[in-house]
LUMFIMAR-697889 format. One line per field, with one value per atom (N, C-alpha, C, CB): atom name; y, z, x. Coordinates in steps of 0.1 Angstrom, whole numbers, plus 2048, in hexadecimal, padded with zeros to 3 digits. Glycine has a CB too. Example, Ala and Ser with C-alpha at 12.3 -4.5 7.8 and 13.67 -1.06 7.14 Angstrom:
REM residues 2
atomo	N CA C CB N CA C CB
yy	7C7 7D3 7DF 7D3 7EA 7F5 800 7FA
zz	84E 84E 84E 85A 847 847 84F 839
xx	884 87B 884 871 880 889 881 88D
***
This chain:
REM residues 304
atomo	N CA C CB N CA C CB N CA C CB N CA C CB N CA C CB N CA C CB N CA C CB N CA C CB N CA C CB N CA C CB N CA C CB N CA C CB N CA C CB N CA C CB N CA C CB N CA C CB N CA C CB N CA C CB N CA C CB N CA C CB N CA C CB N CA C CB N CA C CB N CA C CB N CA C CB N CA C CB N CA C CB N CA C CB N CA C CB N CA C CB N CA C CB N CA C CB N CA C CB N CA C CB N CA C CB N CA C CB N CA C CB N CA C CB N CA C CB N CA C CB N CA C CB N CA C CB N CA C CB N CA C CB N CA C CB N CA C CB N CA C CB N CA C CB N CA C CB N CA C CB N CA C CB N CA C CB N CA C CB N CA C CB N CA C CB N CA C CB N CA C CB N CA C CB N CA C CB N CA C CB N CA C CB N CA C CB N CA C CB N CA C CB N CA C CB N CA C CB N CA C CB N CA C CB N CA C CB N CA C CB N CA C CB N CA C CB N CA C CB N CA C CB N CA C CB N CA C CB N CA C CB N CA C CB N CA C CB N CA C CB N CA C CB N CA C CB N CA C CB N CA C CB N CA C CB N CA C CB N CA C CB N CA C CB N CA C CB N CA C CB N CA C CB N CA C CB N CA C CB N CA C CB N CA C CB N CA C CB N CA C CB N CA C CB N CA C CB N CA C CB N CA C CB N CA C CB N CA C CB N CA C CB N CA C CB N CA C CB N CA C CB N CA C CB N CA C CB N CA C CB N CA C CB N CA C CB N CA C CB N CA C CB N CA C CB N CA C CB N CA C CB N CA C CB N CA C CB N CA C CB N CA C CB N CA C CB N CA C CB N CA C CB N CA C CB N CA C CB N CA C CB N CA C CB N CA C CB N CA C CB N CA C CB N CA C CB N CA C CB N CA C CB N CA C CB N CA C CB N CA C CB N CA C CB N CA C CB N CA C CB N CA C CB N CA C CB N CA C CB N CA C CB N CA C CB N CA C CB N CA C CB N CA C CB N CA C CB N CA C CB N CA C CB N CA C CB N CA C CB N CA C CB N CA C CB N CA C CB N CA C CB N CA C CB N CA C CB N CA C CB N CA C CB N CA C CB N CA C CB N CA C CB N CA C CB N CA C CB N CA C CB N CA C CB N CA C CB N CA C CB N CA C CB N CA C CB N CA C CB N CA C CB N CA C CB N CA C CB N CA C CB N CA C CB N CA C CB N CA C CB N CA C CB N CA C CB N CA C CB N CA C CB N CA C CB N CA C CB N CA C CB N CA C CB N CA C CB N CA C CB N CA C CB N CA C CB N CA C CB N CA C CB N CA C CB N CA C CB N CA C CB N CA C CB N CA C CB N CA C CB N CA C CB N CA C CB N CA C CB N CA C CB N CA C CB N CA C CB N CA C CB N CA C CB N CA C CB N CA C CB N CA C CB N CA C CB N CA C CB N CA C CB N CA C CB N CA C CB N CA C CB N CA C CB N CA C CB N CA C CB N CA C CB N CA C CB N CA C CB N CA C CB N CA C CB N CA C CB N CA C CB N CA C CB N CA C CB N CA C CB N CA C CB N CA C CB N CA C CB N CA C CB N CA C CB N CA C CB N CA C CB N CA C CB N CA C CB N CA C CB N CA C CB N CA C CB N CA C CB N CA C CB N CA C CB N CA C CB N CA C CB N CA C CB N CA C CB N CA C CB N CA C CB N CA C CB N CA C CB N CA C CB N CA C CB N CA C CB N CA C CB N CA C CB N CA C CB N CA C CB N CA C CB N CA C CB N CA C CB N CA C CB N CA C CB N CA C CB N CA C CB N CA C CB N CA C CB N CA C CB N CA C CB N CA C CB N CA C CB N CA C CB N CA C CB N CA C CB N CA C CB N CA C CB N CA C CB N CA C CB N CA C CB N CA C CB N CA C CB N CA C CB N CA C CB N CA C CB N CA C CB N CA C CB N CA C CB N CA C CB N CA C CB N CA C CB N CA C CB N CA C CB N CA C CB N CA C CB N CA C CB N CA C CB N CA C CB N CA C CB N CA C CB N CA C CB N CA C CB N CA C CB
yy	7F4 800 80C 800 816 81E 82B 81D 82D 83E 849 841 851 861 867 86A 869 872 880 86F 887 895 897 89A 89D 8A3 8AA 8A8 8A8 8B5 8BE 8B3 8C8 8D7 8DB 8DE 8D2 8D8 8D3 8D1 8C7 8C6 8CC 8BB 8D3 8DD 8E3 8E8 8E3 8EC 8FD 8E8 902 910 915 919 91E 927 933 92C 938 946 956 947 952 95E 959 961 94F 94D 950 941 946 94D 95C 946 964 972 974 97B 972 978 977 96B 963 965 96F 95A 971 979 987 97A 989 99B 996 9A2 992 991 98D 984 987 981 98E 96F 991 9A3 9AA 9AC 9AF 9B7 9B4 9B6 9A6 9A3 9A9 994 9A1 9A9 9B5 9A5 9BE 9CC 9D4 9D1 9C9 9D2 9CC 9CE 9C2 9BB 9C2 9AC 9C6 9D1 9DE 9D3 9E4 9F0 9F1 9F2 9E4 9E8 9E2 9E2 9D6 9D0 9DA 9C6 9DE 9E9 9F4 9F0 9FB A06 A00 A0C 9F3 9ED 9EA 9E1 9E2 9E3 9EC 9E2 9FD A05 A0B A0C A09 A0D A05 A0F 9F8 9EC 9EF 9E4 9ED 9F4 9FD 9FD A0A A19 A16 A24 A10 A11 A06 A0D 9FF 9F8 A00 9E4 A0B A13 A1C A19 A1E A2B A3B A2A A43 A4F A58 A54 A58 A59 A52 A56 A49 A3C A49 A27 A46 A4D A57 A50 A5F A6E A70 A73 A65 A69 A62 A62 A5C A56 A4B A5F A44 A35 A2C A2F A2B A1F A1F A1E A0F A0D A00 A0A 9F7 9EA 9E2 9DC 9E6 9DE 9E7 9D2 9E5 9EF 9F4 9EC 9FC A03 A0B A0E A01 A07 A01 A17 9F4 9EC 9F5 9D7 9F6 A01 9FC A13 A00 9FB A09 9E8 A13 A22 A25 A30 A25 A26 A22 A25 A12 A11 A0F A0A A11 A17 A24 A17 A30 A3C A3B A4B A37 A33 A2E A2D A22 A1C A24 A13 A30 A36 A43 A39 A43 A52 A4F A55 A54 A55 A52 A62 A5F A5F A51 A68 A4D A42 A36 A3A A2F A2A A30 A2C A41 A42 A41 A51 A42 A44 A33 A4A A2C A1D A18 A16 A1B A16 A1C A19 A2D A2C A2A A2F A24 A20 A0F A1E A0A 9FF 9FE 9FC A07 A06 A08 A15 A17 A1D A12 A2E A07 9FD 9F4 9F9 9EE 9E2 9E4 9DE 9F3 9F6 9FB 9FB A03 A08 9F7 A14 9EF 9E5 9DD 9D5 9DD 9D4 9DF 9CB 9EC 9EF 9F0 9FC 9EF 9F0 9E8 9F3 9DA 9CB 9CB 9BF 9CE 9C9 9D2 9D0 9E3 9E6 9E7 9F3 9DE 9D7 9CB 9D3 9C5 9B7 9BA 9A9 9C0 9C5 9CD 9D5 9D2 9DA 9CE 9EA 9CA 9C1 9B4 9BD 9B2 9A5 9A8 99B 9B3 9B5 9B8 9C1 9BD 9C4 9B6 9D0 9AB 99D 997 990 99A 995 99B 997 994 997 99A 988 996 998 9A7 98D 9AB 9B8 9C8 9B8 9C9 9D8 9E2 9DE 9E7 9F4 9ED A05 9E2 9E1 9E4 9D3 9EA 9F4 9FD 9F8 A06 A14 A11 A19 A0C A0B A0C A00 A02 9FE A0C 9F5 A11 A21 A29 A2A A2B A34 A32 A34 A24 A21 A24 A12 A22 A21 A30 A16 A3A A45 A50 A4B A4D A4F A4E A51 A41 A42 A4C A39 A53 A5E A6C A5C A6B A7A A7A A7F A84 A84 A92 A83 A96 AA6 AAE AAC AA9 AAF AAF ABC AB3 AB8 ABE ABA AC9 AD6 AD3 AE5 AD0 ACB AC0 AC3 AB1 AA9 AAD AA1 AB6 ABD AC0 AC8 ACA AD4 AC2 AE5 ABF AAE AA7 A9F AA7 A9F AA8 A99 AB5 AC3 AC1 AD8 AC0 AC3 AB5 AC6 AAA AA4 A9C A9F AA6 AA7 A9B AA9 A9B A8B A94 A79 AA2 AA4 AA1 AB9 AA0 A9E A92 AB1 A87 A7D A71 A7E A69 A56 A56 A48 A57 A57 A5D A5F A67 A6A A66 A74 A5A A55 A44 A5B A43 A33 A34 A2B A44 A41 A4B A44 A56 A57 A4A A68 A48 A3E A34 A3D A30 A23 A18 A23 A1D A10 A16 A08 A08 A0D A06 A08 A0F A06 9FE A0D 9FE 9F7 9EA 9FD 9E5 9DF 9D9 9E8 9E3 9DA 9D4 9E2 9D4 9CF 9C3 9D4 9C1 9BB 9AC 9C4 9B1 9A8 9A7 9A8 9AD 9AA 99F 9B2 9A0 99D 98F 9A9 98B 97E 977 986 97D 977 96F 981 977 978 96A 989 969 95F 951 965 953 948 940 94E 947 940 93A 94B 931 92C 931 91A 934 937 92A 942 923 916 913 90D 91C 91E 920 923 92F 938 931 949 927 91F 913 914 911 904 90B 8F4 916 91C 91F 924 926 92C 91E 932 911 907 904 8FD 904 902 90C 8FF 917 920 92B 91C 92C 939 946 937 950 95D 964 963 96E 977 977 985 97F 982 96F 989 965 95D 952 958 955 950 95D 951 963 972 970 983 969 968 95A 96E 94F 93F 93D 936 940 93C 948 93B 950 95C 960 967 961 96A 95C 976 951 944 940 931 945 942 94A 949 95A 963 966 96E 95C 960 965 95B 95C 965 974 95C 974 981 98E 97E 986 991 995 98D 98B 98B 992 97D 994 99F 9AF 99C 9AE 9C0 9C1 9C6 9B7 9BB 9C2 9BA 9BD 9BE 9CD 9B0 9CE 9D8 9E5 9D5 9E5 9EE 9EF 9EB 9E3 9E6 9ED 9DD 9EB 9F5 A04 9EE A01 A13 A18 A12 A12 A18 A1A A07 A12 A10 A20 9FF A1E A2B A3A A25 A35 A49 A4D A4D A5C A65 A72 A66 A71 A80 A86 A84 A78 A7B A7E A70 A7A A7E A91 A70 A8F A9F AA4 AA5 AA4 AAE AAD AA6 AA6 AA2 AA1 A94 A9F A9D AAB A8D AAF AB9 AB6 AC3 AAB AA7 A9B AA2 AA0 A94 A86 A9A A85 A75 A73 A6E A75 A6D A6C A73 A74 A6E A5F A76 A5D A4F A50 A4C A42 A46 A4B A3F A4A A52 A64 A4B A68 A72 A79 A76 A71 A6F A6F A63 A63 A61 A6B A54 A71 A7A A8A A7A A8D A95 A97 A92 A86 A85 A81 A7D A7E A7D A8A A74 A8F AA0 AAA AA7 AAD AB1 AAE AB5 AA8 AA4 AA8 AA6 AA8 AAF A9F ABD AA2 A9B AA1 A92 AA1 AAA A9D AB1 AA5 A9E A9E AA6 A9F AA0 A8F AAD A8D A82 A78 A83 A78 A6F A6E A72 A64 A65 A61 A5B A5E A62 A6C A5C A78 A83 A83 A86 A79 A7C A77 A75 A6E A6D A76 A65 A81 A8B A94 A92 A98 AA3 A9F AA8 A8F A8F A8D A77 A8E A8A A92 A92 AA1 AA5 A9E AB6 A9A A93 A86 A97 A7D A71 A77 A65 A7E A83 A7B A91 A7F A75 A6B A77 A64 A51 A50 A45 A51 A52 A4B A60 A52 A53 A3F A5F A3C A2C A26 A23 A23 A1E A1D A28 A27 A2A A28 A39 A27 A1E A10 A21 A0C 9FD 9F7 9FB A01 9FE A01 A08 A08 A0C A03 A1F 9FD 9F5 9E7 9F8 9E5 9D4 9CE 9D0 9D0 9CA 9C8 9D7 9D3 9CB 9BE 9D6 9C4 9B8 9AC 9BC 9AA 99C 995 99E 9A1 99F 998 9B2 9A2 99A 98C 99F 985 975 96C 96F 973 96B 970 972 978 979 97A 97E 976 977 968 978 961 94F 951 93F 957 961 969 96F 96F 97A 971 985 96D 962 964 951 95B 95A 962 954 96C 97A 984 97E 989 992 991 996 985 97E 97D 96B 979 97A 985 976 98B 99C 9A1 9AB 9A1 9AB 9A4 9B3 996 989 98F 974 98C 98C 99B 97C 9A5 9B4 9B9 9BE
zz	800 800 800 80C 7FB 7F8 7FE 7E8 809 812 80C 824 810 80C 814 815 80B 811 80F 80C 81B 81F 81F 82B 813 819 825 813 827 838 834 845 83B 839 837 848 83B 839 829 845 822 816 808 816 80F 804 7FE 809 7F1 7EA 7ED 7D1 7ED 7EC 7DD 7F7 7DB 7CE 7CF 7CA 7C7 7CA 7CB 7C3 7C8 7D3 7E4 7D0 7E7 7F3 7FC 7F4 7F1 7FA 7FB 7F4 7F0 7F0 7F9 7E4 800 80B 817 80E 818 823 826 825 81A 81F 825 817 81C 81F 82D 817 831 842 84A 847 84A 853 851 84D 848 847 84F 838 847 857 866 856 869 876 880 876 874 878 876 86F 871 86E 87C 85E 881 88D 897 894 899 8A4 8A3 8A2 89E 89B 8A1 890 89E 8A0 8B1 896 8B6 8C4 8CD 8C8 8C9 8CC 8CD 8C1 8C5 8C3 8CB 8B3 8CD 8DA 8E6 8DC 8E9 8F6 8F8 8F7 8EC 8F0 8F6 8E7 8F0 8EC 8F8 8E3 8FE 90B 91A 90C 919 91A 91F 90B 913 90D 916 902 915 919 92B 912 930 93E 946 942 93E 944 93D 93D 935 931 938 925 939 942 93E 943 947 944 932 952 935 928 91F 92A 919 90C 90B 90F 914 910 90C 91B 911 910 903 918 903 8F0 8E5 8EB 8E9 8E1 8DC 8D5 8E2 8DB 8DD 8E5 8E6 8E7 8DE 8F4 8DC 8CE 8D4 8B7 8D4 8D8 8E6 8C7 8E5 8F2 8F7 8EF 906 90D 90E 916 90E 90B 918 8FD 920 92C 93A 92A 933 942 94D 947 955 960 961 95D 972 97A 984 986 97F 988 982 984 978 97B 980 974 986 98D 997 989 99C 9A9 9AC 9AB 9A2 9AB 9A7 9A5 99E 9A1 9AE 999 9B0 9BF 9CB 9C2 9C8 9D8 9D3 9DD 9C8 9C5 9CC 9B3 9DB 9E0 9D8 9E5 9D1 9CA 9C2 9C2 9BD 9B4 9BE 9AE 9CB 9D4 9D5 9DD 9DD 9DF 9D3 9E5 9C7 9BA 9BA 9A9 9BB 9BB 9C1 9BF 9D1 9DA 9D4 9E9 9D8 9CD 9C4 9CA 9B6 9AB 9AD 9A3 9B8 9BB 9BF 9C5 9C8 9D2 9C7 9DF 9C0 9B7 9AD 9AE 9A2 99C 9A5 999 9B0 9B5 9BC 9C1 9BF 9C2 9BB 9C9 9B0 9A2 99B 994 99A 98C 99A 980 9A9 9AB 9A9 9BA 9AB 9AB 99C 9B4 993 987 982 983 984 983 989 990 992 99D 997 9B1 995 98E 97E 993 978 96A 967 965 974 970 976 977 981 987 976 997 970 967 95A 962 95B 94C 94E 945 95C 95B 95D 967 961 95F 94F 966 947 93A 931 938 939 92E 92D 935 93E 93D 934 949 927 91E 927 913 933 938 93E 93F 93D 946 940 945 947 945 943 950 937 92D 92B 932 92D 929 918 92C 911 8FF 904 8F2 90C 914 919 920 924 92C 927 932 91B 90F 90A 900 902 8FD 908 8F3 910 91C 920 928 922 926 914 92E 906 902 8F9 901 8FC 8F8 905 8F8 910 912 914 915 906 8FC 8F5 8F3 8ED 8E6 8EB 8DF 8F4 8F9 90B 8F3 90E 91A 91F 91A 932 930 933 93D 92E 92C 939 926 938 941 94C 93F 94D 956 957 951 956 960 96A 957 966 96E 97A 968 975 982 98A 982 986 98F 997 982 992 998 9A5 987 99E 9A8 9B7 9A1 9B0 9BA 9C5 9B1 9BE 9C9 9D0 9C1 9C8 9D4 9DB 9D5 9E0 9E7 9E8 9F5 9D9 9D8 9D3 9C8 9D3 9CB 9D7 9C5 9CE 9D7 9E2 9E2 9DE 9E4 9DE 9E9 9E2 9DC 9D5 9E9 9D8 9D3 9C4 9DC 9C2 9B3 9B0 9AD 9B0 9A1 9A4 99F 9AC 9AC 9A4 9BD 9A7 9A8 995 9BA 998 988 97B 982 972 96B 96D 965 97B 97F 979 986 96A 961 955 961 94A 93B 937 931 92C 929 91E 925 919 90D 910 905 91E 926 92F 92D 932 935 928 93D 91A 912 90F 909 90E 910 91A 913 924 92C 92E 935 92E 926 91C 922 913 906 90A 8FA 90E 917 91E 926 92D 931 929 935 920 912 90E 901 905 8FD 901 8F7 90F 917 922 91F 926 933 92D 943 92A 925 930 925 92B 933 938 92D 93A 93C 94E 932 94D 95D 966 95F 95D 966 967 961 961 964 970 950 96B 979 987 971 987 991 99B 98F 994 997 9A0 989 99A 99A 9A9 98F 9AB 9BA 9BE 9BC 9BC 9C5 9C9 9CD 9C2 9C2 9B9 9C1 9C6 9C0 9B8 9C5 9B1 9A4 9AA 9A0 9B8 9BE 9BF 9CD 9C4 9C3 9B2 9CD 9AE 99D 998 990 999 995 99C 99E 9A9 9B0 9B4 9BB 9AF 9B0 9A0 9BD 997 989 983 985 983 979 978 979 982 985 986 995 988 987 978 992 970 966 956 96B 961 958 95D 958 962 962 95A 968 94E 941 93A 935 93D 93C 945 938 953 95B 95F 967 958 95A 94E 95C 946 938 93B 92E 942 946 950 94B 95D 960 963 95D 955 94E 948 940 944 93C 945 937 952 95B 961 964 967 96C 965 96D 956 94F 94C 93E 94F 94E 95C 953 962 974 970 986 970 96E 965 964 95F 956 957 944 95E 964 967 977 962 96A 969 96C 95B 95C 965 94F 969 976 982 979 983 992 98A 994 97F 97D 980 96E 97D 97F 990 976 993 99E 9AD 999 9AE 9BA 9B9 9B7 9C5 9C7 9D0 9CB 9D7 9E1 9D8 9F1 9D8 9D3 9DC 9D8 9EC 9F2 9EB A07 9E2 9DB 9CB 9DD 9CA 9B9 9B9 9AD 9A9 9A4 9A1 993 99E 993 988 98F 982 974 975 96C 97E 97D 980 984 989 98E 97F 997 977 970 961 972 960 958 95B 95C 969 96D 966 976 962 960 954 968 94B 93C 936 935 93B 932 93A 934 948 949 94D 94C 94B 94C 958 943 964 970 97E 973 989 990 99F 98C 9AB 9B5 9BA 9BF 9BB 9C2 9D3 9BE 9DF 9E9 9EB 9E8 9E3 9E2 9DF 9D9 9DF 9DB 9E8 9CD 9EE 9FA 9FD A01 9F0 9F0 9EE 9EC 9F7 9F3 9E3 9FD 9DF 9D7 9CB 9DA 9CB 9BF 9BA 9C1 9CA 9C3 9BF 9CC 9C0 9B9 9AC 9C1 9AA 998 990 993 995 998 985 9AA 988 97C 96E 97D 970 966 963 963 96A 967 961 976 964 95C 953 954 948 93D 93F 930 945 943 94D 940 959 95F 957 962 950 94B 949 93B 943 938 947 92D 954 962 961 96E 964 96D 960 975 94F 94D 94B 949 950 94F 95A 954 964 973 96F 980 96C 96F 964 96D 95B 954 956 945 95D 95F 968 96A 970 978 96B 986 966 958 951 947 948 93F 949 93C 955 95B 963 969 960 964 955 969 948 93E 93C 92C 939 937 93E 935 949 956 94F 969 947 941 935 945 92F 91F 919 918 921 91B 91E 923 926 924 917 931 90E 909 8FC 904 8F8 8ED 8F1 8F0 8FD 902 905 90C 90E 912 90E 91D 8FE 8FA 8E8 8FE 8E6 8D4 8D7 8CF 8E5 8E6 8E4 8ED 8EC 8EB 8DA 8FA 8D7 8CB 8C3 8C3 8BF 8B4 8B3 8BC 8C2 8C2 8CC 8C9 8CB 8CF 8C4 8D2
xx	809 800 809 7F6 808 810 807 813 80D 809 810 80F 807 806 817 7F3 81E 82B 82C 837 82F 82D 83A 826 843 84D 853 84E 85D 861 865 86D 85B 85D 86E 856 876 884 888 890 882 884 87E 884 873 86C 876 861 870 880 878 884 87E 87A 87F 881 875 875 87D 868 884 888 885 88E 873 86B 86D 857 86A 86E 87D 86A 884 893 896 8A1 892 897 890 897 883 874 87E 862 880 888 895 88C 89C 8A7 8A8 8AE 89C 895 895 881 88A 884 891 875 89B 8A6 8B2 8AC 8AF 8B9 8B2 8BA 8A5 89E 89E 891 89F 89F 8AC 89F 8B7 8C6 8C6 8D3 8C1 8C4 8BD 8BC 8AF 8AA 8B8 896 8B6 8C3 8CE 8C8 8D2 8DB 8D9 8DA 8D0 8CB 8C8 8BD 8C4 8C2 8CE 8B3 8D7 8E2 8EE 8E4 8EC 8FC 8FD 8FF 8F4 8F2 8F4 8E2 8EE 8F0 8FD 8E9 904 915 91A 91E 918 91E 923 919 913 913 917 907 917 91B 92C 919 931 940 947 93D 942 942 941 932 939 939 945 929 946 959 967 95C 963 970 974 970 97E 982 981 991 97B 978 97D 97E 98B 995 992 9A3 98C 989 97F 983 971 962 966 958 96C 96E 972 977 980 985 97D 994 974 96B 972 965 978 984 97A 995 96E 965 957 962 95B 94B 947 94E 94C 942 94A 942 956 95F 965 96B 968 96E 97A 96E 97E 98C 991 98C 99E 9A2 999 99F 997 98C 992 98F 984 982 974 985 978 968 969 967 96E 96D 960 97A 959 948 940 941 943 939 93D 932 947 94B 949 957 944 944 932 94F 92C 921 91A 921 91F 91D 91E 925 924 929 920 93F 918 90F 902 90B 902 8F3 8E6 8F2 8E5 8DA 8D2 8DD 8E3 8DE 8D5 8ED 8DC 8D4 8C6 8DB 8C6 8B5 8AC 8B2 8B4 8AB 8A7 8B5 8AE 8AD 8A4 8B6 8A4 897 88D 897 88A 87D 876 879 880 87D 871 88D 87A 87A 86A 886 86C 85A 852 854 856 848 847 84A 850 84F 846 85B 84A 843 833 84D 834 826 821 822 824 81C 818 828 820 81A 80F 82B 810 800 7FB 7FB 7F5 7E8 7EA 7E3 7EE 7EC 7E8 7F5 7EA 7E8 7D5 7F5 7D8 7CB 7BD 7D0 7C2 7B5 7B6 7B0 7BF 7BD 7B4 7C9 7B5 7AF 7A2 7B6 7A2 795 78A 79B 78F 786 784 78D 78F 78F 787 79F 784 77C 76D 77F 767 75A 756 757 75F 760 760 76F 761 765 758 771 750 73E 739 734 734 72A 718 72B 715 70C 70D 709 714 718 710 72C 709 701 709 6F7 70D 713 71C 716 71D 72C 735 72D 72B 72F 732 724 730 72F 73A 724 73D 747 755 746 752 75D 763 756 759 75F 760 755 75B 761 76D 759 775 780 789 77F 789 78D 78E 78A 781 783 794 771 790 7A1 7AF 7A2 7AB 7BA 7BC 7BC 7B2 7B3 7B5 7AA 7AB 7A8 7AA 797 7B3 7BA 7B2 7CC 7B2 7B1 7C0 7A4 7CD 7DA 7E0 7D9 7ED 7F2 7F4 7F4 7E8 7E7 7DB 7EA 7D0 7C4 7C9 7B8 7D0 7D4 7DD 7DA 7E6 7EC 7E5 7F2 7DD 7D4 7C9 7C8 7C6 7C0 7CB 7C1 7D8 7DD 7E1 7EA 7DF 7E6 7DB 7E6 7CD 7BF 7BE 7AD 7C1 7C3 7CD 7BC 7D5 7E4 7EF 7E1 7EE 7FB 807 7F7 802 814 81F 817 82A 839 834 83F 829 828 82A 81E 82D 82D 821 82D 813 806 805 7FE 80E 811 818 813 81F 827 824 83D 813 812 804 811 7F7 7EE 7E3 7EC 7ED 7E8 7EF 7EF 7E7 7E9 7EA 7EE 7E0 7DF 7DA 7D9 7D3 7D1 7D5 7C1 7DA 7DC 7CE 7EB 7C5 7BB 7C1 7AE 7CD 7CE 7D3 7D7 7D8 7DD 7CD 7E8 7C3 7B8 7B1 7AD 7B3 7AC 7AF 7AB 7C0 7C7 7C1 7D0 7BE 7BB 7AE 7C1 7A4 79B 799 79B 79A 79B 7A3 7A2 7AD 7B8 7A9 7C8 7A5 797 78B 792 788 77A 782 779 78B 790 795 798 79D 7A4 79C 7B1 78E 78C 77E 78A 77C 76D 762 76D 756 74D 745 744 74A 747 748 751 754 758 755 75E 749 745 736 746 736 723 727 718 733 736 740 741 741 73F 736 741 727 71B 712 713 71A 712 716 714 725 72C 72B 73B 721 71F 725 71E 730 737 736 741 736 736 73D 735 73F 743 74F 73C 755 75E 768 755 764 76A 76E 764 764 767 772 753 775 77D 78D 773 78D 798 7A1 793 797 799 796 78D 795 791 79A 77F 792 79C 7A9 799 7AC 7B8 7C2 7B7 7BE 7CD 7CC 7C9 7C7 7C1 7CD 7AF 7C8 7CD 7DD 7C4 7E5 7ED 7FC 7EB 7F9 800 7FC 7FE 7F5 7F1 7EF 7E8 7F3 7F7 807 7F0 80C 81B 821 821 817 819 818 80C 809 808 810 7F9 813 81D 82A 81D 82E 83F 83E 844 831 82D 82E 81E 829 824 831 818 838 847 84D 84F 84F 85D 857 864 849 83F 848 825 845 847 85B 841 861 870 874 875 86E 875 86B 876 860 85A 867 84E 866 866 862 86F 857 853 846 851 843 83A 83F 832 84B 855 855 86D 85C 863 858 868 84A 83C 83D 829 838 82F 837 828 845 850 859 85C 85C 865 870 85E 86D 876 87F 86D 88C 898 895 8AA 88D 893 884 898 87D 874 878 865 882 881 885 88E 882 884 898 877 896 8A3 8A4 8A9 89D 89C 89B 88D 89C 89D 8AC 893 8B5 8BF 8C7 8C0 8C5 8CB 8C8 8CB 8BE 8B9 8C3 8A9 8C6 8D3 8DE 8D8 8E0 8EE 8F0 8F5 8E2 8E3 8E2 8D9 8D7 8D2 8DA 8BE 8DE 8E5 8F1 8E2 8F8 903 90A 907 902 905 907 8F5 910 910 912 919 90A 90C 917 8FC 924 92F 92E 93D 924 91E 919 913 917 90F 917 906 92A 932 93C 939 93E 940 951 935 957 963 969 966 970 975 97B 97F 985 98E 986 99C 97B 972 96A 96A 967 95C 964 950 973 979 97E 984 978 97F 96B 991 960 954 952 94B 955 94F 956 951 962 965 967 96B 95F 95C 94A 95E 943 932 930 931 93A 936 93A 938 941 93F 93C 94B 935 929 91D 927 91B 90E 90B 90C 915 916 912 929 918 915 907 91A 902 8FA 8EC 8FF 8EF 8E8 8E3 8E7 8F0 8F4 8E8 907 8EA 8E9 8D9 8F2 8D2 8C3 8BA 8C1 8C5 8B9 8BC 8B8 8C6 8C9 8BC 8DB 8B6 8A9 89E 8A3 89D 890 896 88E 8A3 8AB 8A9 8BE 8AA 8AB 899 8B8 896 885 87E 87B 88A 879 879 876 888 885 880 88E 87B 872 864 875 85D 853 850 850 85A 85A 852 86C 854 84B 83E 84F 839 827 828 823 82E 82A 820 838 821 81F 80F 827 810 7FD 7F6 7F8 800 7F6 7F7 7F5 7FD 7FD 7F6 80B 7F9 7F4 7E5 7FD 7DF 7D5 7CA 7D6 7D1 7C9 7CD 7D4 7DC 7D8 7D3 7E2 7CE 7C9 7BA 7CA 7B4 7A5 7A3 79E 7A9 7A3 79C 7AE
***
């Protein structure tokens, strides 16, 4: 008897609209990898070279003059520490309430039984478009007294709606409503089907917004620049915003005499440290959530 043979996909011959397709797309791929790879060395690079390399510009991808005097006078820069702890809080307590009233909105918004729930939809999704700016929100956060407090840089933009649709739309598609009838049946309420069913449920998709909301929170700071006047509440990013745009370092804050008298001219290779240092906690946070992205993010934009 003679069966049906399916070539393997590795013996298909390809045609030469295909191989030229593939080469286009595998050049593009390298050309972005590139584009984002090569800054990262550069900088990479620059923060183990010695003041003199940066300065003369001798460094591009490897270090010239290995030296660890950046992140040694980094380490002993106060600020960098206080900027650190608060980064740390306003990250860890900005992404739960951010988490908590994302899932809180996006799971009522998933019940098709739910009264206005078309209303609700455009009301949450008309302010993506249309904000009331700048100078009303102030005057909002001013009346009610979070300025130069923690409460402003945890509690405006406490939800992304594009991030509740997201999950939304993850809920609607992933949890069969099948659940929610053999729940009702064991007798449980909305509150416990929502907290024992949903939320163990949606957990790829909460480890998405997230990642999302952490590197939101990690890299504020133009809510600190508006809204904080007191330095022991800035983030880091404002610290380190000092010393990129202005290229300024208060030497008070370096607790070795003979470091802060050479302080103004390490500035510029400063800067490579101290970005090494403020983005290494994401870089090692995302591959702990990057094997969700697939489920809880293809979902939402597939069927949004």
């Amino acid at each position: 008897m003679i069966r049906n043979f399916k070539p393997h996909a590795a013996h298909v011959k390809k045609s030469g609209s295909d191989r030229c397709f593939y080469m286009i797309c595998y050049s593009v791929v390298v050309l972005c990898l590139l584009i984002v790879l090569l800054p990262m060395m550069y900088v990479l690079a620059a923060s183990f070279s010695s003041a003199a390399a940066v300065n003369a510009g001798k460094v591009w991808l490897w270090p010239v003059d290995f030296s660890l005097k950046g992140y040694e006078t980094v380490l002993q820069y106060k600020s960098v520490w206080i900027g650190y702890k608060n980064t740390i809080i306003y990250t860890l307590c900005g992404t739960l309430i951010n988490v908590a009233v994302t899932m809180l909105c996006a799971y009522p918004l998933s019940r098709k039984e739910l009264g206005g729930r078309t209303f609700f939809t455009f009301l949450f999704s008309f302010t993506m478009l249309f904000s009331g700016g700048l100078i009303p929100t102030y005057i909002l956060i001013r009346d009610l007294r979070m300025i130069n407090t923690v409460w402003a840089m945890l509690l405006p933009g406490a939800m992304s709606v594009y991030n509740m649709i997201i999950a939304r739309v993850f809920i609607e598609s992933s949890i069969p409503g099948d659940l929610l009838e053999a729940s009702r049946l064991d007798g449980a309420s909305d509150a416990q089907y929502f907290f024992h069913v949903v939320l163990p449920l949606s957990k790829a998709v909460i480890a998405v917004i997230a990642l999302y909301y952490a590197v939101g929170h990690w890299n504020s700071f133009f809510n600190a620049f508006i809204y904080l006047n007191d330095k022991v509440l800035y983030p880091l990013q404002l610290f380190l915003r000092d010393i990129l745009v202005q290229n300024n370092i208060d030497s008070s804050d370096i607790t070795d005499p003979e470091m802060a008298a050479q302080i103004q001219g390490l500035a510029a290779q400063l800067k490579y440290p101290i970005i090494v240092i403020s983005t290494l906690p994401m870089v090692c946070l995302y591959p702990f959530v990057q094997k969700h992205f697939n489920k809880g993010v293809m979902v939402g934009s597939l069927k949004g």
